[in-house]
Every structure is written in C-alpha cells, then in structure tokens.
N, C-alpha and C positions, 0 to 999 in steps of 0.2 A: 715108770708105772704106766700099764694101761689107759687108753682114754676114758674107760669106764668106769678104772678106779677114780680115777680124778672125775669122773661126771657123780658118782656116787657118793664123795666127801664132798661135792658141793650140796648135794641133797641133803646129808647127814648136818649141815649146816644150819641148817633151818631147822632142826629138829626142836630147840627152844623154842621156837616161835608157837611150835603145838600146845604150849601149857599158857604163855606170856599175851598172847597174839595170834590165834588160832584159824581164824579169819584169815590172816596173811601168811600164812604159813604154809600154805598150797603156793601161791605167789614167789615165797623166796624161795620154794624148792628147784622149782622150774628154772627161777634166774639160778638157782645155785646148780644146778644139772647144766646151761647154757654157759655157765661162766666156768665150770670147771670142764670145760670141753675148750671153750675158746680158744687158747695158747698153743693146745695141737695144730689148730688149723693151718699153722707156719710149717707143716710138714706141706702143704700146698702151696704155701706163699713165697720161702724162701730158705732159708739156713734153718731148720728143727732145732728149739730148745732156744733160738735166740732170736728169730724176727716178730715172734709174738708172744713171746715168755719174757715177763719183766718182776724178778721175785724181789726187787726195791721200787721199781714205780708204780707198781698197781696198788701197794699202799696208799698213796696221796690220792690216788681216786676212792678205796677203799674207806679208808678211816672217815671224811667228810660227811661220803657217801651215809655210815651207816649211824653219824652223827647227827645229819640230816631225817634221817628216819626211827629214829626214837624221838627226836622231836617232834615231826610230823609224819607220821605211821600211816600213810598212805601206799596203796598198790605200787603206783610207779614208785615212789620214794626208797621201797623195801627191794622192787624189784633191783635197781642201779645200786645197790649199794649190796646186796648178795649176790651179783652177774663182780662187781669186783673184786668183793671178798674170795669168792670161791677162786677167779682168775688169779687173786695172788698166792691163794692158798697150796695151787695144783706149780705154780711157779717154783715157790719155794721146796714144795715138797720133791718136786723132779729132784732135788740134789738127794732124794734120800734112796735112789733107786742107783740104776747104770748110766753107761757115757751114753754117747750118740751114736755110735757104733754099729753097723747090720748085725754083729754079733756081739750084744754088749756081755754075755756068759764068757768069752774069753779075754775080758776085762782091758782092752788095749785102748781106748781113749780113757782121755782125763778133762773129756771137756762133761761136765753133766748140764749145765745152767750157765747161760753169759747174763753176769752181772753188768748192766749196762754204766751205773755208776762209776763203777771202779776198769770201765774197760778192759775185763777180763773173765775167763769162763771158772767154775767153780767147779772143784772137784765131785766128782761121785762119789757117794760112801757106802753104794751094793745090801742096806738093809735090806729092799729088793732087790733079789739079783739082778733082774732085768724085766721088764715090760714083757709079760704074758709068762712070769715065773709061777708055779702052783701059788706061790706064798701073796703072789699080788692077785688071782683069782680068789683066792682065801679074804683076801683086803675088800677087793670088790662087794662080793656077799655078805660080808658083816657089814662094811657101810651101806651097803643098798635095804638090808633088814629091815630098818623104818622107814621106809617107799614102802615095804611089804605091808607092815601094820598101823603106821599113827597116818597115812594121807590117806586120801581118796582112790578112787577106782583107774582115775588116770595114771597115779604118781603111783601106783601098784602095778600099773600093765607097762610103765616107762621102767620103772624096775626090773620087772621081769625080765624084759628085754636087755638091760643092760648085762644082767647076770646072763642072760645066753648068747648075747654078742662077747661078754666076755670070757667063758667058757669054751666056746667054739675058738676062740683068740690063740686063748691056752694051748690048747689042743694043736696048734697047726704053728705055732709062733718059731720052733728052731728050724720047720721046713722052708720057712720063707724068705731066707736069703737066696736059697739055691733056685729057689722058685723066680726068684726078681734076679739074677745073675742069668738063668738059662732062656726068660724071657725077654728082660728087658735089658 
C-alpha cells in the first residue's frame, strides 16, 4: 500500500478518540499520520518492508504504550502510544497488498513483510494489488474522509494533501520503473 494509505489508517485511528477524548484526538491523529508513515522510511534507510517494518515488535511498544494512556490520557502519553499503534498497524497490513518488487502487478516476489521474529519474510496476499493500485487510492480516501470532517482545519489541509499526493501517485505509479531504470 501506498504511504498515504498507511498515513491515513493512522489518522482513521484516532477517530474514537473524537467522541471518548476529543481534546486528544487532534494529538493522536498527527502521531497516527506520523506513525503510519514511519516504516516506509526504510525505503531510505536500508532493505524496504524490513529495516523498519516490525508487524511483531511494534506490538510491545504499542500495547503498553496505549495502556499507558488510558490510564494517564495525557498529549505525550496518547501521542507514543498512537505513533506505535499506527507503525504496527501500517506493518502488519503491508502483507495485505504486493511483494517488494519495482513491479509488484506482475507478482514475482514473495517477500511482502520480514517477520523479524520468526527470521523470515511473509508472503503477499495482493488484496491490493500493489501500492498506487486505483483500489489503494480508493483506501486512501475513505480512510482520510474523517481528516475531512470530525478534526480541525490542520488535520483537514493534511488530508487534503494526502488524497492528492496520493492521487498524483496513482496516476504515475506503472511509469516508474521505467522512469528509475532509464535514469537511475
């Protein structure tokens, strides 16, 4: 999936917090946009899907995390505890898209997610076809929709933007192999 769908189901996270905790619920969208971005960033770091995608260890940060913050429902408390949620969330769900492939539409890897636990990668199962499919542009904008309407003015214009970074994604996503092979 997109980085924007996974920035977007971190938003959509905190969606409970508007009726439960309303106050903090601008707070965990932001950590839930920030945490469901974070695991891409190993497209910079090292090996994609596996130097910073951990869909069994950001549990043990996650769960404490958000145990911590029902007891103490404080900014930072909510923020650290839905920056992990969302990073396991975006973890786990990578296995429900494509491999790691420049072309994951012709489905030739079988690594989608390394489970670091079991020192081994887990297969893909192409619910999404592949990261910037119409079907994960579709995902984006349903989960971005309450950015649109229960946040604020910010978490509306960070919305916006997501759905047209990931729209423009869409749009250009099968030319960019050829694009990264003839220049780079």
């Amino acid at each position: 999936m997109m980085a924007t769908t996974h920035a977007a189901v971190g938003l959509l996270l905190a969606l409970p917090l508007t009726v439960v905790a309303p106050e903090l619920a601008p707070v965990a969208a932001l950590a839930g946009l920030a945490g469901g971005i974070f695991p891409d960033l190993d497209l910079l770091a090292g090996v994609h899907r596996r130097t910073l995608h951990f869909p069994d260890y950001y549990w043990l940060g996650a769960l404490p995390a958000l145990a911590l913050a029902v007891v103490d429902p404080r900014p930072a408390t909510v923020a650290v505890a839905w920056f992990f949620l969302a990073a396991a969330v975006h973890s786990v769900t990578d296995v429900f898209g494509a491999g790691t492939e420049a072309r994951p539409w012709e489905r030739t890897s079988v690594e989608a997610v390394y489970l670091h636990s079991r020192r081994r990668w887990i297969r893909p199962r192409y619910w999404v076809r592949y990261d910037g499919a119409p079907e994960d542009f579709l995902l984006t904008v349903v989960c971005f929709a309450p950015g649109l309407t229960q946040f604020g003015p910010t978490l509306r214009r960070l919305s916006l933007v997501g759905i047209a970074v990931g729209g423009g994604y869409t749009l250009v996503r099968k030319r960019l192999p050829a694009v990264e092979e003839r220049w780079l």
